[in-house]
TORKOL-4160 file (C-alpha; in steps of 0.2 Angstrom, whole numbers, padded with zeros to 4 digits, m for minus):
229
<pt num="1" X="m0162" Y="0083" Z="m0037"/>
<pt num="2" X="m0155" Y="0073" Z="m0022"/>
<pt num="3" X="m0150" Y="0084" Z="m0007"/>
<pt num="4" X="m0135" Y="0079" Z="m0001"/>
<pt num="5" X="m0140" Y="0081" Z="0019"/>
<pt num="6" X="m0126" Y="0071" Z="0027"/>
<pt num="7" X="m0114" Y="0081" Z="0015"/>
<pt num="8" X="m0121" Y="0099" Z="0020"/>
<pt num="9" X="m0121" Y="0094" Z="0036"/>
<pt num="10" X="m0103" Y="0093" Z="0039"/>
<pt num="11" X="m0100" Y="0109" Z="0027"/>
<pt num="12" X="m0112" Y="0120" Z="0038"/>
<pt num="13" X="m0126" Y="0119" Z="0024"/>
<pt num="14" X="m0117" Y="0120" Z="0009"/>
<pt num="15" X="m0108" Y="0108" Z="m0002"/>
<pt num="16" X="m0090" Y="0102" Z="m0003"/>
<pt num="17" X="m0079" Y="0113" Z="m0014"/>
<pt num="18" X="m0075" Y="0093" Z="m0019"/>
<pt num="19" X="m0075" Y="0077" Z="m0017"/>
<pt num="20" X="m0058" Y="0066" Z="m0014"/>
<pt num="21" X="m0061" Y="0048" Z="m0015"/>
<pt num="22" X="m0048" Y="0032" Z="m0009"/>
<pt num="23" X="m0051" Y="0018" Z="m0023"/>
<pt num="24" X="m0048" Y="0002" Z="m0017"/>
<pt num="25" X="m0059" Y="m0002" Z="m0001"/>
<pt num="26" X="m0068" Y="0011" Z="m0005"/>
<pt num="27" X="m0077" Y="0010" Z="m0021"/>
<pt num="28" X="m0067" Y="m0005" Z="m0025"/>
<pt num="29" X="m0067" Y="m0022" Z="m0019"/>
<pt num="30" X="m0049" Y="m0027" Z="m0026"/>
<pt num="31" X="m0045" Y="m0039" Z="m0014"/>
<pt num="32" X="m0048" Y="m0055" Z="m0025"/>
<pt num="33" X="m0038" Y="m0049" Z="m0039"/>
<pt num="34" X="m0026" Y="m0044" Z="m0027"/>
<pt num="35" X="m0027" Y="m0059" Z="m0019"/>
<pt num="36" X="m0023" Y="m0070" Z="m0035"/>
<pt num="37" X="m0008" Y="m0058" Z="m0039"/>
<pt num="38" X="0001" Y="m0061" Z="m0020"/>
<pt num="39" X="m0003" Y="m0078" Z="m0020"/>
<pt num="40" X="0004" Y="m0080" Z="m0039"/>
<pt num="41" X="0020" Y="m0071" Z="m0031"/>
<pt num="42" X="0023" Y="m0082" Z="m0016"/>
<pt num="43" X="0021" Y="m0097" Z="m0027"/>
<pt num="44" X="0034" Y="m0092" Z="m0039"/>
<pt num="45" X="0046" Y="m0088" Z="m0024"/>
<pt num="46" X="0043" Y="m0107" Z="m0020"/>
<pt num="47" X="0031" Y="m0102" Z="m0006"/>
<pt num="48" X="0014" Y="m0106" Z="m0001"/>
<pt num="49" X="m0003" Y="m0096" Z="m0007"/>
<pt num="50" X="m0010" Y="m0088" Z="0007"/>
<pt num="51" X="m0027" Y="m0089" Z="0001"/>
<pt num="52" X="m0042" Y="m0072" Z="0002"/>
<pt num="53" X="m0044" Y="m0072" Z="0019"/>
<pt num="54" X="m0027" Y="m0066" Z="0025"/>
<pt num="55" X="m0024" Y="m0055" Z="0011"/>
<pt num="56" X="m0039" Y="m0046" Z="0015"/>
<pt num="57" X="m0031" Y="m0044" Z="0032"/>
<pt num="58" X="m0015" Y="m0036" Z="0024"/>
<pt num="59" X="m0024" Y="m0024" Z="0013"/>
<pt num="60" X="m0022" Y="m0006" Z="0017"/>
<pt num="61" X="m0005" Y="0002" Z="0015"/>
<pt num="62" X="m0002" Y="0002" Z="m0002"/>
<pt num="63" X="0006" Y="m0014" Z="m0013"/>
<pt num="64" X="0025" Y="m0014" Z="m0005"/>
<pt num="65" X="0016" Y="m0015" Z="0012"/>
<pt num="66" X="0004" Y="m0030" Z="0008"/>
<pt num="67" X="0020" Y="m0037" Z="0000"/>
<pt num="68" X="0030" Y="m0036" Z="0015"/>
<pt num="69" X="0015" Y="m0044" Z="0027"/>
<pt num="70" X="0014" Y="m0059" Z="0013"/>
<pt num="71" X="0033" Y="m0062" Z="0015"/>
<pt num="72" X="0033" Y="m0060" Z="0033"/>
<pt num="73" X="0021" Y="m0073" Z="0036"/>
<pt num="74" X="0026" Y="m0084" Z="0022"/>
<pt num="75" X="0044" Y="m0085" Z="0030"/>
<pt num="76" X="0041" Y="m0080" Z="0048"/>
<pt num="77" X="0053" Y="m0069" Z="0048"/>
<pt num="78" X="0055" Y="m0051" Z="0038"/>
<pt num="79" X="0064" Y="m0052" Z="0024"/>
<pt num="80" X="0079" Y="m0044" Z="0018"/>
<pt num="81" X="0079" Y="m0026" Z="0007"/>
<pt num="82" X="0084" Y="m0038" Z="m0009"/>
<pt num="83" X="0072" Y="m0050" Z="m0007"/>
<pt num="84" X="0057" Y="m0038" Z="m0001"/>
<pt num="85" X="0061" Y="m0028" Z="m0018"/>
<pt num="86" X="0062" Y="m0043" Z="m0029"/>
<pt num="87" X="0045" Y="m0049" Z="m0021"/>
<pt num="88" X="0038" Y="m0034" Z="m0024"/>
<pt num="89" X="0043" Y="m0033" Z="m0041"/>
<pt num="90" X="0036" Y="m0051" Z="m0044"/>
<pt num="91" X="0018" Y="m0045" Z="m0038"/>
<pt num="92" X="0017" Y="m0031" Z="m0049"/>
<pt num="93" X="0019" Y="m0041" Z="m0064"/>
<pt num="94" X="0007" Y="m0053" Z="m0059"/>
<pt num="95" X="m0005" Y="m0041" Z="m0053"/>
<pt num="96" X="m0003" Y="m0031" Z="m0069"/>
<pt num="97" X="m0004" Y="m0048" Z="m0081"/>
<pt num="98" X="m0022" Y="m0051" Z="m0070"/>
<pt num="99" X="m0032" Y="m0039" Z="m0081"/>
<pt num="100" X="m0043" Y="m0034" Z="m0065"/>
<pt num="101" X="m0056" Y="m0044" Z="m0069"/>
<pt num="102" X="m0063" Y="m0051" Z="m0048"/>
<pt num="103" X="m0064" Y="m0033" Z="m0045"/>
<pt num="104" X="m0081" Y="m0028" Z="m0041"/>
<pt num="105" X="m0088" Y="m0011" Z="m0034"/>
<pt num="106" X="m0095" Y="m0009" Z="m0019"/>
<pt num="107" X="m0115" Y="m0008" Z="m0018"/>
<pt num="108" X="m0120" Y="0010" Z="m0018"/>
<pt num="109" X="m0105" Y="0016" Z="m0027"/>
<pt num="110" X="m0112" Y="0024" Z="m0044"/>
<pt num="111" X="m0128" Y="0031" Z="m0038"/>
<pt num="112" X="m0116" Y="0041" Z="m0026"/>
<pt num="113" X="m0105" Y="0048" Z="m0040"/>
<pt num="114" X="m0118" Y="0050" Z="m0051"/>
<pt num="115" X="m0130" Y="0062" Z="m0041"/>
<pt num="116" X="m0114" Y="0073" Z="m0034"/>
<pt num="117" X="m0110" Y="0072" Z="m0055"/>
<pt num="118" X="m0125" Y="0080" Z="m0053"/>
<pt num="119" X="m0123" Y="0094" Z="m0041"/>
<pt num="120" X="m0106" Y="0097" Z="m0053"/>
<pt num="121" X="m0097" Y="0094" Z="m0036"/>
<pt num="122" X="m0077" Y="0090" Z="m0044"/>
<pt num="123" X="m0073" Y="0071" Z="m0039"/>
<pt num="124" X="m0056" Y="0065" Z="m0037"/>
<pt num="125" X="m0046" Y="0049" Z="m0033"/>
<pt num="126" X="m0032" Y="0051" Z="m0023"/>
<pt num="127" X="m0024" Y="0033" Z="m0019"/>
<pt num="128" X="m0007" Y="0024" Z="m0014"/>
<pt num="129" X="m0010" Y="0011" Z="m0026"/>
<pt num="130" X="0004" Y="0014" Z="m0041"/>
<pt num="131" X="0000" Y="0026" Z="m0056"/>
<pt num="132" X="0001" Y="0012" Z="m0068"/>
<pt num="133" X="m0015" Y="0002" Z="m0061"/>
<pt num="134" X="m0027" Y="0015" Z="m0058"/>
<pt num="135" X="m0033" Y="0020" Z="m0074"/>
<pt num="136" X="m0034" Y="0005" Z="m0079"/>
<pt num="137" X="m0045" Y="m0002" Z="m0064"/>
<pt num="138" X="m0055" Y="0015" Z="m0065"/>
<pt num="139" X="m0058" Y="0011" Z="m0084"/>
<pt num="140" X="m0062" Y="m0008" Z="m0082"/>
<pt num="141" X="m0076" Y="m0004" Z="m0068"/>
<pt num="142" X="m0083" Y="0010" Z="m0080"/>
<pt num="143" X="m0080" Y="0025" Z="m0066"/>
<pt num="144" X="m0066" Y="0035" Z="m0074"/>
<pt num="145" X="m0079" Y="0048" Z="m0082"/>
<pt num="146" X="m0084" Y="0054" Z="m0067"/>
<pt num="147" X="m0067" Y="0060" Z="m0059"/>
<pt num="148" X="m0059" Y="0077" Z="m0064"/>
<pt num="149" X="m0043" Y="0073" Z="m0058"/>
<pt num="150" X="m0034" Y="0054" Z="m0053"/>
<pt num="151" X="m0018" Y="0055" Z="m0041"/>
<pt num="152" X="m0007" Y="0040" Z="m0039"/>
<pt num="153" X="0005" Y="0033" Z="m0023"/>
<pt num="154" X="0017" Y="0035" Z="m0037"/>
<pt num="155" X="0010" Y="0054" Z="m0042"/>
<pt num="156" X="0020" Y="0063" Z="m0030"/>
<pt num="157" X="0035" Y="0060" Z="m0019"/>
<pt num="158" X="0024" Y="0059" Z="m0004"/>
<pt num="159" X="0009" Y="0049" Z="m0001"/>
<pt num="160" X="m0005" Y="0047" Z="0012"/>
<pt num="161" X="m0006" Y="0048" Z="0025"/>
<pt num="162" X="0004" Y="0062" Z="0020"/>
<pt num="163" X="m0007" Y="0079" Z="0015"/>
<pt num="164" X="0003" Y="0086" Z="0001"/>
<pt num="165" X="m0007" Y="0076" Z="m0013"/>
<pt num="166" X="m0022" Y="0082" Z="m0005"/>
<pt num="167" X="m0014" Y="0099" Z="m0006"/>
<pt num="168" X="m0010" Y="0097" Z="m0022"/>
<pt num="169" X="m0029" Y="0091" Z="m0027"/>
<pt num="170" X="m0035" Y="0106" Z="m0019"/>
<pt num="171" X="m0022" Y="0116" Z="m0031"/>
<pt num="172" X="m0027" Y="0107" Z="m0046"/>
<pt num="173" X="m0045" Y="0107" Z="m0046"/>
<pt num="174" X="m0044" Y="0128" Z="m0041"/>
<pt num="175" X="m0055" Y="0124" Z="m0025"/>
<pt num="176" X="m0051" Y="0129" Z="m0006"/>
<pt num="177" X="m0043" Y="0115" Z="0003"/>
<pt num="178" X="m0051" Y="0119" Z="0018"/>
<pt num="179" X="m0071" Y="0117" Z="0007"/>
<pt num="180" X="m0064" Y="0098" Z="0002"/>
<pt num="181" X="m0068" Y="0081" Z="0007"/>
<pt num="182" X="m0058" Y="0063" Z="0011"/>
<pt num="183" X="m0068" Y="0050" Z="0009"/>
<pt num="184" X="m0059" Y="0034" Z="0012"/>
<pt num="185" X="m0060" Y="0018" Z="0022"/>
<pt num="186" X="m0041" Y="0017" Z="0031"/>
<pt num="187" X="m0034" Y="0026" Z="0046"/>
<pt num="188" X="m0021" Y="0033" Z="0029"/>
<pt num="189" X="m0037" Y="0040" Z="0023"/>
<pt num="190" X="m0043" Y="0048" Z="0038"/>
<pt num="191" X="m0022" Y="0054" Z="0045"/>
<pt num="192" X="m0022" Y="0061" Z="0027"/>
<pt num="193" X="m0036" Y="0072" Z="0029"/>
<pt num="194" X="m0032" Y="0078" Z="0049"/>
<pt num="195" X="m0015" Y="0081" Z="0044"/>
<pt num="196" X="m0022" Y="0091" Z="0027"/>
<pt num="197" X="m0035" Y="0103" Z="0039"/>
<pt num="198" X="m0051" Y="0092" Z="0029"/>
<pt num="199" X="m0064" Y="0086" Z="0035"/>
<pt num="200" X="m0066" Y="0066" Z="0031"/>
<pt num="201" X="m0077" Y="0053" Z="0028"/>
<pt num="202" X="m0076" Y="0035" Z="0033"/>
<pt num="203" X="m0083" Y="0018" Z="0026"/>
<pt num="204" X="m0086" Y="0003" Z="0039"/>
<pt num="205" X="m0083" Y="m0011" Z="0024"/>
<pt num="206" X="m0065" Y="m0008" Z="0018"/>
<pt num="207" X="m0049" Y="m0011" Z="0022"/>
<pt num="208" X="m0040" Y="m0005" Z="0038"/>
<pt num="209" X="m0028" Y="m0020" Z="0042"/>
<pt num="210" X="m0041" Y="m0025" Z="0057"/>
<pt num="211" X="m0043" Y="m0009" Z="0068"/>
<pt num="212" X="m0063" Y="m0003" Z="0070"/>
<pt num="213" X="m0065" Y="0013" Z="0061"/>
<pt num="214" X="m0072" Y="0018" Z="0073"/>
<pt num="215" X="m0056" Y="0024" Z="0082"/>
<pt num="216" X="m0050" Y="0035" Z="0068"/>
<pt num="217" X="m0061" Y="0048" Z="0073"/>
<pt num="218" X="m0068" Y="0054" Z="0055"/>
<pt num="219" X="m0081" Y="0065" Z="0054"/>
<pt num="220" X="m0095" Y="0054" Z="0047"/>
<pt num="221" X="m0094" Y="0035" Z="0046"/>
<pt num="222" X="m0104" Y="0026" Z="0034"/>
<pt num="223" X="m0109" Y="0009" Z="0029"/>
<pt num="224" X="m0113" Y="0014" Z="0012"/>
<pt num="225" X="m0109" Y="0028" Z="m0001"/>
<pt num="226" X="m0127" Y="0029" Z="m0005"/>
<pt num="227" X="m0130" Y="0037" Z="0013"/>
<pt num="228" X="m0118" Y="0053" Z="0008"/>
<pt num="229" X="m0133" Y="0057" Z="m0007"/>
């Protein structure tokens, strides 16, 4: 049975009460079919794709944010309430219609769920990205077995960096709060976890709209999930 060193190093020893995971960025590389959905969006409101390389840049903040940075750079300009809304809307049909089929995950992903599966460790997904994509990503890429509990952006009225639905995970799995664990790849992650009293862990290949993770200031920083096993 795997040990789990860089784990019980944080919790003094022992093992986390649970395990909070982000999804995209973190075991997911969604920026592809991500990518396809914005630039599907900006085409249908007669602008032009902005292609993989800038969404990846704009990926981080949950889908109205990388809407808003799509529009702000299509139009130089920030667009109005109305048109950031029916923009938004656009690019949750299209990304809805894709079928998720670009997004890959991360190398390292499934050995890490699978050997704290075996330590029966509780796993959870808590991400910004809206309730009605989530399953359905976590089903596609063959991961939704492994998690005892999936919390949306949409879940709850607050959202990361906010702590409640870290609170609330706590709560709903019957573990302490304090025993838990953030892993994530975003400053949202890491704020999320500070402002929930957690200790966090941070990946060095996702999404953090262009600032080093190493200024977040997580407790561990990894370059792979398989280094937590």
């Amino acid at each position: 049975m795997v040990e789990l060193q860089l784990l019980r190093s944080l919790f003094d020893g022992e093992l986390p009460a649970a395990v909070f995971f982000d999804l995209d960025g973190t075991l997911v590389d969604s920026v592809p079919d991500l990518t396809q959905a914005v630039d599907a969006m900006l085409v249908a409101m007669d602008f032009a794709a902005a292609g993989e390389n800038k969404v990846r840049g704009w990926v981080g903040n949950g889908a109205l944010k990388l809407v808003e940075r799509a529009m702000v750079d299509a139009r130089g300009s920030v667009p109005t309430d109305e048109c950031l809304s029916r923009a938004h809307q656009v690019f949750l049909e299209c990304y809805g219609a894709g079928g998720h089929d670009q997004s890959r995950l991360y190398a390292g992903v499934t050995a890490c769920l699978e050997a704290l599966r075996v330590h029966q460790i509780p796993l959870a997904i808590i991400t910004n990205k809206p309730g009605q994509f989530t399953p359905r990503v976590l089903e596609k890429l063959k991961i939704d077995e492994y998690f005892d509990l999936v919390l949306s952006g949409d879940t709850f009225t607050q959202k990361k960096p906010d702590p409640l639905p870290l609170v609330r995970a706590a709560e709903m799995l019957s573990v302490n709060l304090s025993d838990c664990l953030m892993v994530g790849d975003s400053r949202n992650d890491i704020d999320a976890a500070k402002n929930a009293g957690i200790r966090s862990t941070c990946v060095t290949y996702g999404y953090n709209y262009g600032e080093p993770v190493s200024e977040l200031a997580a407790n561990a920083t990894v370059d792979s999930l398989e280094e937590l096993i």
